[in-house]
N, CA, C and O atoms as CSV, one atom per row, in Angstrom:
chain,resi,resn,atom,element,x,y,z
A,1,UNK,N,N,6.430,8.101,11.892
A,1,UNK,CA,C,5.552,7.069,11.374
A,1,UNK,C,C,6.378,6.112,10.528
A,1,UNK,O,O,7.306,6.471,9.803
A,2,UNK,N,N,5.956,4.865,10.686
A,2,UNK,CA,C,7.184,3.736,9.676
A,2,UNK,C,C,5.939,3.316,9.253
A,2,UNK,O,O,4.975,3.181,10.007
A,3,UNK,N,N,5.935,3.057,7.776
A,3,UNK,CA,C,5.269,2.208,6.805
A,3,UNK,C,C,6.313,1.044,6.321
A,3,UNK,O,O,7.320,1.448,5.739
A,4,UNK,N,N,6.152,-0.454,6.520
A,4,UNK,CA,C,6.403,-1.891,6.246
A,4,UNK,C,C,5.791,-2.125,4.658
A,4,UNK,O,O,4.593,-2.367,4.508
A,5,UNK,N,N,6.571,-2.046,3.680
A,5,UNK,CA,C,5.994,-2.376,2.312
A,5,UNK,C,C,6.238,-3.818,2.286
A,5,UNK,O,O,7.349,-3.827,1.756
A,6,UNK,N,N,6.011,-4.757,2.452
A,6,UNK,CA,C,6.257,-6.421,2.300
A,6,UNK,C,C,5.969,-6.763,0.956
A,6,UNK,O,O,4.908,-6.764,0.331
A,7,UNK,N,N,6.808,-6.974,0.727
A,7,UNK,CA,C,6.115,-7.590,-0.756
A,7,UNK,C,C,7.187,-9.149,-1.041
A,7,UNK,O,O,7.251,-9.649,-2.165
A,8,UNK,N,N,7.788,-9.616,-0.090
A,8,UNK,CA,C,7.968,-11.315,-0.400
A,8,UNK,C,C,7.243,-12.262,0.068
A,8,UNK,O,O,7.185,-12.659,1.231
A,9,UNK,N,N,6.522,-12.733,-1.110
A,9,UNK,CA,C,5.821,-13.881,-0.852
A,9,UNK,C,C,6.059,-15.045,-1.307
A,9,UNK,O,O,7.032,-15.111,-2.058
A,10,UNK,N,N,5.092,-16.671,-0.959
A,10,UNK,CA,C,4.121,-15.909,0.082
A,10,UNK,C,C,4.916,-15.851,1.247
A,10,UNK,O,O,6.117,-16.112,1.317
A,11,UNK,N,N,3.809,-15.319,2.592
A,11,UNK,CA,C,4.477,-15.257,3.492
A,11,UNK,C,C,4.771,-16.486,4.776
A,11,UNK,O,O,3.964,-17.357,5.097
A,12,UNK,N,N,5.874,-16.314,5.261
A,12,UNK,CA,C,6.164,-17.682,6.564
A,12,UNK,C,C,5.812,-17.128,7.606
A,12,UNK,O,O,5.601,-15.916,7.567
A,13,UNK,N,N,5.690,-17.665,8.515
A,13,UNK,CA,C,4.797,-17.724,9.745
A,13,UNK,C,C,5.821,-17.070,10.923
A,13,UNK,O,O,5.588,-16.943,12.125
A,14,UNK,N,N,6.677,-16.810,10.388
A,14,UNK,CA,C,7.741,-15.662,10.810
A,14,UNK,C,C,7.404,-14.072,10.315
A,14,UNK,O,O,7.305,-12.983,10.881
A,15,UNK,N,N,7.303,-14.509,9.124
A,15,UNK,CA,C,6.976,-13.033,8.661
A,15,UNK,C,C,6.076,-12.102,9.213
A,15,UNK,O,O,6.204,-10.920,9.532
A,16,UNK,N,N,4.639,-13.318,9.279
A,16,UNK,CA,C,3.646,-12.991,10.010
A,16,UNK,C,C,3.486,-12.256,11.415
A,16,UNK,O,O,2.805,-11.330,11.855
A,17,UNK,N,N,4.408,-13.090,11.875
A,17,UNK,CA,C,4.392,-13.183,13.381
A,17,UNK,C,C,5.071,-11.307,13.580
A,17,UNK,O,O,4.668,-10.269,14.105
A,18,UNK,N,N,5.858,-11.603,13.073
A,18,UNK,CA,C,6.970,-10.168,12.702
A,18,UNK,C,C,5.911,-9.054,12.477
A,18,UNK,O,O,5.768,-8.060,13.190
A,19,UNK,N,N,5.231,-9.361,11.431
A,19,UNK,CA,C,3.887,-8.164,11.135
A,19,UNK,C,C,3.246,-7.599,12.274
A,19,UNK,O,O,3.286,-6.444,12.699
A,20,UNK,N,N,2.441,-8.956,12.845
A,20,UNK,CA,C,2.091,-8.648,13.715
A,20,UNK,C,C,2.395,-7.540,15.036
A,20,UNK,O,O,1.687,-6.658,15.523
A,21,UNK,N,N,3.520,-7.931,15.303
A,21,UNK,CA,C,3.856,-7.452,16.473
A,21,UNK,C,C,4.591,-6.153,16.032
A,21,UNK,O,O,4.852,-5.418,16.985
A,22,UNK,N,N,5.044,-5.631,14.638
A,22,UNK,CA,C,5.125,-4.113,14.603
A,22,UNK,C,C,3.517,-3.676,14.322
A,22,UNK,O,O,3.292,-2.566,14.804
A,23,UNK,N,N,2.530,-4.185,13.762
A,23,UNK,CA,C,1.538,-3.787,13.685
A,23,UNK,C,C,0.755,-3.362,15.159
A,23,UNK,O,O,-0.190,-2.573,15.137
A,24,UNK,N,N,1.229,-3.943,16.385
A,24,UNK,CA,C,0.065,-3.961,17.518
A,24,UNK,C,C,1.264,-2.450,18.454
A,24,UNK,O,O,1.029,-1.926,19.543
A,25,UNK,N,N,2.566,-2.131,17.420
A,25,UNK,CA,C,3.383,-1.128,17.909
A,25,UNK,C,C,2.974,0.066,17.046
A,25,UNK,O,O,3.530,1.143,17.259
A,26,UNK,N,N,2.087,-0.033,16.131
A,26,UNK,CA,C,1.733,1.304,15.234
A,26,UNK,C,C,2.231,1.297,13.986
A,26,UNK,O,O,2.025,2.172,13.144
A,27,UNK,N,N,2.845,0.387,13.855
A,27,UNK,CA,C,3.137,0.623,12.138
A,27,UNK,C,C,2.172,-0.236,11.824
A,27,UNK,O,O,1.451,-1.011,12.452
A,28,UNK,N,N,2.396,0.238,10.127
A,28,UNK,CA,C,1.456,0.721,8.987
A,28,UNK,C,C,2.389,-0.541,7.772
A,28,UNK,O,O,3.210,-0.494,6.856
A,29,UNK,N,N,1.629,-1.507,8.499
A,29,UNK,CA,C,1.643,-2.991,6.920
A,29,UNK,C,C,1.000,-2.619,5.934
A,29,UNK,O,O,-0.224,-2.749,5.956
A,30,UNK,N,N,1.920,-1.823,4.329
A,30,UNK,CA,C,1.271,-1.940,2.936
A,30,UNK,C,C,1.553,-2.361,2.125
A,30,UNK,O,O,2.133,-1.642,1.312
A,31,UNK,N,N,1.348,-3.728,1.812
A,31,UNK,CA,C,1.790,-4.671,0.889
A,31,UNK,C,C,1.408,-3.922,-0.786
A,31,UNK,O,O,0.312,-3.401,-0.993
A,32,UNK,N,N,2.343,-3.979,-1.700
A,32,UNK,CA,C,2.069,-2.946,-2.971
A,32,UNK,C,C,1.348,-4.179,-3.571
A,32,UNK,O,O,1.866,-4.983,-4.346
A,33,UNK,N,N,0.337,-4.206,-3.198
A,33,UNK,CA,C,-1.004,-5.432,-3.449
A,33,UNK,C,C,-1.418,-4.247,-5.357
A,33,UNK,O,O,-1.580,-3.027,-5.323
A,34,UNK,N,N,-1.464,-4.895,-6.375
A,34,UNK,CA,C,-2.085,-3.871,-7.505
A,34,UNK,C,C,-3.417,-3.982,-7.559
A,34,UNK,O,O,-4.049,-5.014,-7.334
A,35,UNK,N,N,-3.822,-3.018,-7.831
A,35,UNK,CA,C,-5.555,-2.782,-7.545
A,35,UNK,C,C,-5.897,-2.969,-9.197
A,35,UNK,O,O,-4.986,-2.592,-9.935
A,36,UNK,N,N,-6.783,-3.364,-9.681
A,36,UNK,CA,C,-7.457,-3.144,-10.359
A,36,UNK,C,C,-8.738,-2.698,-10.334
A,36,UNK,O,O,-9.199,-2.837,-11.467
A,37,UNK,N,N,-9.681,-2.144,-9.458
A,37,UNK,CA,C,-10.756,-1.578,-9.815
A,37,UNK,C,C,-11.019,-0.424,-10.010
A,37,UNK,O,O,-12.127,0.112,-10.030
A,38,UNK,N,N,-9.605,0.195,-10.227
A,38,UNK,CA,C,-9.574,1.507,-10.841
A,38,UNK,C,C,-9.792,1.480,-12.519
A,38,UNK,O,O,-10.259,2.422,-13.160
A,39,UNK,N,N,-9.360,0.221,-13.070
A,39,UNK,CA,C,-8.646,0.391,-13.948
A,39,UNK,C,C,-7.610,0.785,-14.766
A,39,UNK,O,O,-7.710,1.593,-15.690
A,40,UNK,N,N,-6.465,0.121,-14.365
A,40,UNK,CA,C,-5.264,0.690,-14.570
A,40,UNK,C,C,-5.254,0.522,-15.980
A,40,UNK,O,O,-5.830,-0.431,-16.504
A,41,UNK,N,N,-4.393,1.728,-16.891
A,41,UNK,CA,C,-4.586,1.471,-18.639
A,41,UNK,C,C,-2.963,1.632,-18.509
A,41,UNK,O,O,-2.500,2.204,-19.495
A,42,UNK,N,N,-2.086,1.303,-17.632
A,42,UNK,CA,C,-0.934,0.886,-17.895
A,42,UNK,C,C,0.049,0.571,-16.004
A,42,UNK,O,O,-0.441,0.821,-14.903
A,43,UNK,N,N,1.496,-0.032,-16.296
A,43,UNK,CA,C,2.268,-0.449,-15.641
A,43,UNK,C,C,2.454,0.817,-14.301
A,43,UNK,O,O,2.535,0.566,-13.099
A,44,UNK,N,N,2.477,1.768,-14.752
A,44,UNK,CA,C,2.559,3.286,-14.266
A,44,UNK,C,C,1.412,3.599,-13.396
A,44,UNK,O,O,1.651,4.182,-12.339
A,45,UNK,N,N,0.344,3.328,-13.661
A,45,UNK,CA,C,-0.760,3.713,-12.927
A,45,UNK,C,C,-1.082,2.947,-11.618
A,45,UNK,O,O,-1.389,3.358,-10.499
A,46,UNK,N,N,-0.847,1.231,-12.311
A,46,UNK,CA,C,-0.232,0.230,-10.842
A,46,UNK,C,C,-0.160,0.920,-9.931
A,46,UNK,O,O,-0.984,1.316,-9.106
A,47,UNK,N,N,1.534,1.174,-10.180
A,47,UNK,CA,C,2.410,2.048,-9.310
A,47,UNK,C,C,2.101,3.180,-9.070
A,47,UNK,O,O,3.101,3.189,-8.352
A,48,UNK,N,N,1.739,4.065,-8.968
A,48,UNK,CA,C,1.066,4.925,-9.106
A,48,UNK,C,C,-0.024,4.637,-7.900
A,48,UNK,O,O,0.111,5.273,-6.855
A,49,UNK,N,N,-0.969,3.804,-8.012
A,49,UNK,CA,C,-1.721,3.649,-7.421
A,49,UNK,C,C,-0.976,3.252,-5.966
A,49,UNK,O,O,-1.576,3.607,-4.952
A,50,UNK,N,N,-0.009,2.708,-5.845
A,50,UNK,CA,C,0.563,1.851,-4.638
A,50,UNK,C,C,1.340,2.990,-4.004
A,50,UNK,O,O,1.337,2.944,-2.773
A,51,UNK,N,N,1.931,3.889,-4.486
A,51,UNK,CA,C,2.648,5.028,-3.861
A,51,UNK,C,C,1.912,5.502,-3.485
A,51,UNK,O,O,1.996,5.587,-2.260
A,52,UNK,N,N,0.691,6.152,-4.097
A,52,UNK,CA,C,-0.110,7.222,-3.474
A,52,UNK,C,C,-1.205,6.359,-2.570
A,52,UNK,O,O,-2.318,6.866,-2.705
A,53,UNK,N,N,-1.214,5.503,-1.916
A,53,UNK,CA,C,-1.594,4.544,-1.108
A,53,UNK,C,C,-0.713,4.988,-0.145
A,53,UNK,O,O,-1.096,5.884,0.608
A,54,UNK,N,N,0.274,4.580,-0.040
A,54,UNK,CA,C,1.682,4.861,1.275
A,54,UNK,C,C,1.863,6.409,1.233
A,54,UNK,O,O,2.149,6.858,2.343
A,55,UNK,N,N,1.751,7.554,0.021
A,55,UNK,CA,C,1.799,8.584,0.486
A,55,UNK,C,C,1.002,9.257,1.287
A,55,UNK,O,O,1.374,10.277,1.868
A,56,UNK,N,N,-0.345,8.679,1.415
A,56,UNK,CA,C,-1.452,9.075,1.931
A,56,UNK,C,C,-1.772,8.903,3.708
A,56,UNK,O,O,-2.467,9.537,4.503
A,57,UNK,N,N,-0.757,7.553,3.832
A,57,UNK,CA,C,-0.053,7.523,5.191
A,57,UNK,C,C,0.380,8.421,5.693
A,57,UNK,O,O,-0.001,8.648,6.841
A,58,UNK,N,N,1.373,9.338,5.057
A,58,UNK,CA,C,2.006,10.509,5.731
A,58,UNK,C,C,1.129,11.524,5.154
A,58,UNK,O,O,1.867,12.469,4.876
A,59,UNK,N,N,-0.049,11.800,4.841
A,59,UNK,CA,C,-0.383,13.180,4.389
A,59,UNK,C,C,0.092,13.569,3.443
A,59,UNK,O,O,0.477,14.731,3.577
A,60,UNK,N,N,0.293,13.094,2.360
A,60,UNK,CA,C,1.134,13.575,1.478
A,60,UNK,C,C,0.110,13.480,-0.009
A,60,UNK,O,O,-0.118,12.436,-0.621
A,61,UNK,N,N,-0.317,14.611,-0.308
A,61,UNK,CA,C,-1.357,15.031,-1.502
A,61,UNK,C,C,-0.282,14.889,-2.476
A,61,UNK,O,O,0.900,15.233,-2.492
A,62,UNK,N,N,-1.054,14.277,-3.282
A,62,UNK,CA,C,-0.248,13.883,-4.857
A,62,UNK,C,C,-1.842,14.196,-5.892
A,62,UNK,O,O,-3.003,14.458,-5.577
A,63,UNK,N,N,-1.151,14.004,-7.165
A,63,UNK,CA,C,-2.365,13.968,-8.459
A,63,UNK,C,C,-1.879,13.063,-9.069
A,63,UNK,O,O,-2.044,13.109,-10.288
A,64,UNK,N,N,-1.043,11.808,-8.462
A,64,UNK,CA,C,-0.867,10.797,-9.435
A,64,UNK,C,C,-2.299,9.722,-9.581
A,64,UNK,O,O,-2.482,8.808,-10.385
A,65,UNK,N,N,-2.868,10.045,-8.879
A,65,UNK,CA,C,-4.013,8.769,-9.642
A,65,UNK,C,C,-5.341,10.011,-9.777
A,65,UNK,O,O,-5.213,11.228,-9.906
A,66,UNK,N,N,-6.489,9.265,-9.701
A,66,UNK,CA,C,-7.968,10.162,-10.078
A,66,UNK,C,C,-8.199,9.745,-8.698
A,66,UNK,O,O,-7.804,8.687,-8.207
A,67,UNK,N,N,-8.827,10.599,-8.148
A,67,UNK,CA,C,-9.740,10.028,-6.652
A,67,UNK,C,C,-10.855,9.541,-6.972
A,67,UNK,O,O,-11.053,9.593,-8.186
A,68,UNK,N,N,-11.963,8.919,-6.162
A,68,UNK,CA,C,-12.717,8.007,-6.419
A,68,UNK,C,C,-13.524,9.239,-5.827
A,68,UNK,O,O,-13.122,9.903,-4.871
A,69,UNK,N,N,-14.594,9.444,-6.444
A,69,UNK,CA,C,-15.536,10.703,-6.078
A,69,UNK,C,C,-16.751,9.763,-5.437
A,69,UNK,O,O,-17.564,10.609,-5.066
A,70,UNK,N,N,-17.040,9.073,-5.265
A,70,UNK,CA,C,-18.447,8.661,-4.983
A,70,UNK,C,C,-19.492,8.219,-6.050
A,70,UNK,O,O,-19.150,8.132,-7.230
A,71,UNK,N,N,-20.695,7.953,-5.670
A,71,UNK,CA,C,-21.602,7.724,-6.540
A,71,UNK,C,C,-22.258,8.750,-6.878
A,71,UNK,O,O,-23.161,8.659,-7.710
């Protein structure tokens, strides 16, 4: 499995194009986009949040963030 972390922006119409066409081959575009609707209470949790995003690609159980339980 290949995960594509892109993170130069923004992007050119090369880049795109590039995405694309590993995307329609099976890889896995995850831009380390930072979430806030977790509420991050620091720099760490960001990150945090963005790894265990891409670790979750490969199956890979972590306890770096809280899971989102539902309502």
């Amino acid at each position: 499995k290949l995960v594509l972390m892109t993170r130069e922006t923004p992007f050119s119409p090369i880049h795109l194009e590039n995405m694309l066409k590993l995307s329609r081959i099976g890889v896995a575009i995850c831009p380390p986009v930072p979430a806030f609707y977790n509420q991050p209470a620091s720099l760490d949790d960001v990150i945090n949040h963005s790894v265990t995003r891409v670790l979750d690609l490969f199956d890979i159980e972590t306890n770096l963030i809280k899971r989102w339980e539902g309502i």
